[in-house]
C-alpha positions in Angstrom: 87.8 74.1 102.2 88.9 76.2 105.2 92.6 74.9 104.9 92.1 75.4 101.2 91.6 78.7 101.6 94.6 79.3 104.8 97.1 77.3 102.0 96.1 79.8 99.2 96.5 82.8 101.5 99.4 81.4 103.0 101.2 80.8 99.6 100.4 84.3 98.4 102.1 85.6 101.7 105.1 83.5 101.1 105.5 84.5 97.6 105.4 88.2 98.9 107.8 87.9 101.9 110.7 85.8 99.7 110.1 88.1 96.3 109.7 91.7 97.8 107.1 94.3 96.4 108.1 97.3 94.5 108.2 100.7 95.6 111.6 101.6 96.6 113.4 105.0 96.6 116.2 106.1 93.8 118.9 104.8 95.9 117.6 101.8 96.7 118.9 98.2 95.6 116.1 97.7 93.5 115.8 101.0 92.0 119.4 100.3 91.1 118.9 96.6 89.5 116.7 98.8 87.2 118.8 101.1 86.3 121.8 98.8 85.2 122.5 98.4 81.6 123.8 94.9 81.0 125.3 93.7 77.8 124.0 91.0 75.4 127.0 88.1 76.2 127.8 84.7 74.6 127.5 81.7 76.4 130.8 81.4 77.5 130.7 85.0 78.8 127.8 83.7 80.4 129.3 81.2 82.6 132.6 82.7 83.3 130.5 85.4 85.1 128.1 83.3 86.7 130.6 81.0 88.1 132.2 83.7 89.9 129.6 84.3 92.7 129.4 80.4 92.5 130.3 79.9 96.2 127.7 82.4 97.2 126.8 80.2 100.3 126.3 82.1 103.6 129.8 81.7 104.5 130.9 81.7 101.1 132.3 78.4 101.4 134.9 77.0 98.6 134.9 73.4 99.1 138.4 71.6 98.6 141.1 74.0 97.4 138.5 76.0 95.1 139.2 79.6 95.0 136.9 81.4 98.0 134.3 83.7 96.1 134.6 87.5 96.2 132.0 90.1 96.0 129.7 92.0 97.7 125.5 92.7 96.9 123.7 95.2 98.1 120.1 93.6 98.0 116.8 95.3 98.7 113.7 93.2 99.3 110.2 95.7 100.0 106.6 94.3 100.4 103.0 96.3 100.5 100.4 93.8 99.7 96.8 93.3 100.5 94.3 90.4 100.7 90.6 90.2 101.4 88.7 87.0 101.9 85.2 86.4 101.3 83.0 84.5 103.8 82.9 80.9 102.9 79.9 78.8 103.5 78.3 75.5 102.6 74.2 76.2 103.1 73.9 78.1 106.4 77.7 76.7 107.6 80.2 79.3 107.9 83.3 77.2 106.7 85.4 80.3 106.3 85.4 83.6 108.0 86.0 86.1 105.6 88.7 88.8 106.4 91.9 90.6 104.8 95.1 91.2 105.8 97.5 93.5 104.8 101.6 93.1 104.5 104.6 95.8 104.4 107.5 94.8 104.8 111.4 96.6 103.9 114.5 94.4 104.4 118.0 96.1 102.8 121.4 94.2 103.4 124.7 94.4 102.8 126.8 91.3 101.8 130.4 90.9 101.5 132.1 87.9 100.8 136.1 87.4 100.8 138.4 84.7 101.5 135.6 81.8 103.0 134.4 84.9 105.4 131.0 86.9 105.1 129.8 89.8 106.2 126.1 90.3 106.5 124.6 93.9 107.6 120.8 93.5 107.5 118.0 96.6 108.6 114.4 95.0 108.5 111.0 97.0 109.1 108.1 94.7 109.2 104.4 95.1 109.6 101.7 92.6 108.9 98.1 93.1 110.6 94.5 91.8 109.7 91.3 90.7 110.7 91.4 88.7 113.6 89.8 85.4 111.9 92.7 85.5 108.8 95.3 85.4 110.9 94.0 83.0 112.9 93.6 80.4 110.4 97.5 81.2 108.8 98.5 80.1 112.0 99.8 83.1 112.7 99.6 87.1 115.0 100.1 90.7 113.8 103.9 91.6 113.2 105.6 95.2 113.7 109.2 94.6 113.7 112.1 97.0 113.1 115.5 97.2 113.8 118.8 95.6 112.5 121.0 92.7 112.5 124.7 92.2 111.5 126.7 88.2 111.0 129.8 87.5 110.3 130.6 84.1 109.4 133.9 82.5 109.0 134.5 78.7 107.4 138.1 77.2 108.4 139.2 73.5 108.7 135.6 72.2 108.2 134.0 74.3 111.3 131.6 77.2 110.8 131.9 79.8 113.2 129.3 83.0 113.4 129.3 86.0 115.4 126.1 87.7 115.6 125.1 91.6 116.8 121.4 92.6 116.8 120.8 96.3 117.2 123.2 98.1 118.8 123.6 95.0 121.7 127.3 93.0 122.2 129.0 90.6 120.0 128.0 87.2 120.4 129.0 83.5 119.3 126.5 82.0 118.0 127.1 77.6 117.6 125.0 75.8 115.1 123.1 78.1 112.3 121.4 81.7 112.8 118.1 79.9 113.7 120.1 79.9 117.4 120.1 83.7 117.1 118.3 85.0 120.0 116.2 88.4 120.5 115.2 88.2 116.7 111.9 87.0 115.5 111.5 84.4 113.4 110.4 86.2 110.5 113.9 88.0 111.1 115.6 84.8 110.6 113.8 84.0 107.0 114.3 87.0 105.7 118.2 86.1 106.3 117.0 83.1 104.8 116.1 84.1 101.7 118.7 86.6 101.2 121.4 83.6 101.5 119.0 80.9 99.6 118.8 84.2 96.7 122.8 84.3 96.5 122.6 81.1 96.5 120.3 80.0 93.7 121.7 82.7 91.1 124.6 80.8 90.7 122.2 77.7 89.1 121.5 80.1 86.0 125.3 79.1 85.4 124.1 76.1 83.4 120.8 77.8 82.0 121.8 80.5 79.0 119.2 78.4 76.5 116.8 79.9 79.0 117.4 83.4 78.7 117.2 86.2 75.8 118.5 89.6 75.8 116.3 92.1 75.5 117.4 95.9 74.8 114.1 96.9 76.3 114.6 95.2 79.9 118.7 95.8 79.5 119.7 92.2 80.3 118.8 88.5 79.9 115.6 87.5 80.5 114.2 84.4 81.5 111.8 82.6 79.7 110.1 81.4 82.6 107.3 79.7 80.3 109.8 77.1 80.0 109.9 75.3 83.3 107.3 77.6 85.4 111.1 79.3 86.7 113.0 77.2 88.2 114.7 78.7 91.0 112.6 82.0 90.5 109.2 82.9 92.5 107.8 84.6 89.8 107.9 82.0 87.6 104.1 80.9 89.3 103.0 84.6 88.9 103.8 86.1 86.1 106.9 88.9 86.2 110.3 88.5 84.9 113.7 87.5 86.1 116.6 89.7 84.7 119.8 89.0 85.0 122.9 91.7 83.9 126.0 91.4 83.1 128.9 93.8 82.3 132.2 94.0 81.6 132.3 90.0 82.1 131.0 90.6 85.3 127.7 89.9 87.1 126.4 93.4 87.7 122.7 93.1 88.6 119.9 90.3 89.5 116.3 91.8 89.1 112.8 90.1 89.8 109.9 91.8 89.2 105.8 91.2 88.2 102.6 92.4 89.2 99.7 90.9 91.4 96.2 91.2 90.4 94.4 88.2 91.1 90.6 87.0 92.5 90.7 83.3 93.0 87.3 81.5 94.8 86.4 84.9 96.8 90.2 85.6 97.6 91.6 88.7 96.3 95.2 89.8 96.1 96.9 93.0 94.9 100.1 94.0 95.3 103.7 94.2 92.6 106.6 92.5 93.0 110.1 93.3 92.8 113.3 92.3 94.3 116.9 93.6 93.6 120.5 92.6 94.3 123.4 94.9 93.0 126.9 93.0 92.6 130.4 94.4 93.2 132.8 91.3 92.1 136.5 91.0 92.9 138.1 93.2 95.6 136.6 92.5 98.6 138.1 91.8 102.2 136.0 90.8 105.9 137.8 91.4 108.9 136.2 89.4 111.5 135.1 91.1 114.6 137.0 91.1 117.9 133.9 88.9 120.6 
């Protein structure tokens, strides 16, 4: 029951940290996503646009001689959620400490992406504390992180180079992948995670219109995410939508949003959802910097 509990919790968290919570200023990324009025396109239009950001790897990668992918996303990811855990017992056993834990967490990046070269710009301010016994049994110890990070990655003749700052330190090569980044947490590292896996998986929609409608209401396509639970979408398991804009036969906006309001066993979670990314397609350049 007590890893029962840790896996629920855990879950929750995870959800959290890879969809982003709500409550972002007018400028933001996300307040932006909202904002965008998309256009009700045909199928075709659908792919064409789609297709484009296709090659949204992290180093933008166009295998063979396929044209490199160019755009840049301004993304916005912001988390404020809270748990509380009842004491679990079986007769006078405590099996389960109860607890809560509470989770706010801002990540805004940049991303351009020209000519098999990105450029990442990433600020991060993260803060996750709780009762000693919850984060305990997540494995896990209080987290307050801020500060920034900025990769540029470059693909040429089958090698991946990446040049790395964090702060305001030196340039540095990094060899392998950004896990190899040093003086950033690890939590640091998936959040630049899920802002590449996000580029990455909008792309899959490509091959999905049957599984969107356009709604004037929401101003884009939504997905119907009681189709497959939402494939390649964290909200699909609770609740929320996935939006996705396009204008002028362009991507313009990706926008995933829902609310969290649940008691499950003795756990409670509250908290909304939302996570934003902003497209600029076509026009784009990366000059790689000088280590």
């Amino acid at each position: 029951m007590k890893k029962v509990f840790a896996g629920v919790v855990s879950g929750a968290l995870t959800v959290a940290m890879v969809m982003g919570l709500a409550g972002c200023g007018g400028g933001s990324a996300l307040a932006q996503a909202r904002s965008i009025q998309g256009e009700e396109v045909s199928e075709e239009q659908w792919v064409a646009a789609l297709t484009q950001v296709g090659e949204a790897e992290l180093v933008g990668i166009a295998e063979g001689d396929a044209e490199a992918a160019n755009f840049s996303v301004g993304y916005e990811v912001d988390v404020d959620m809270d748990v509380t855990v009842e004491e679990q017992r079986v007769g006078d056993t405590v099996i389960f400490e109860g607890g809560s834990m509470s989770v706010d967490m801002n990540v805004s990046a940049t991303v351009v992406t020209a000519d098999h070269k990105t450029h990442i710009t990433m600020t991060y301010d993260m803060k996750m504390d709780g009762s000693e016994a919850m984060l305990e049994d997540l494995g896990g110890t209080a987290v307050d992180q801020s500060g920034s990070v900025e990769v540029y990655t470059s693909y040429e003749n089958g090698q991946v180079a990446l040049y790395a700052k964090v702060n305001d330190g030196d340039w540095n090569t990094v060899s392998g992948s950004l896990d190899a980044l040093e003086g950033v947490a690890d939590s640091v590292i998936q959040a630049l995670d899920t802002l590449t896996e996000a580029l990455g998986e909008v792309s899959v929609y490509a091959s999905r219109f049957g599984d969107f409608t356009y709604s004037a209401e929401d101003k884009g396509h939504v997905y119907n995410s009681e189709s497959d639970m939402g494939v390649g979408s964290v909200v699909g398991d609770v609740g929320g939508k996935l939006i996705i804009k396009i204008r002028d036969g362009k991507l313009a906006a990706v926008l995933q949003e829902a609310s969290l309001d649940a008691s499950i066993s003795g756990m409670t979670m509250t908290g909304s959802a939302g996570m934003g990314m902003v497209y600029t397609v076509g026009g784009q350049s990366v000059t790689l910097p000088e280590v």
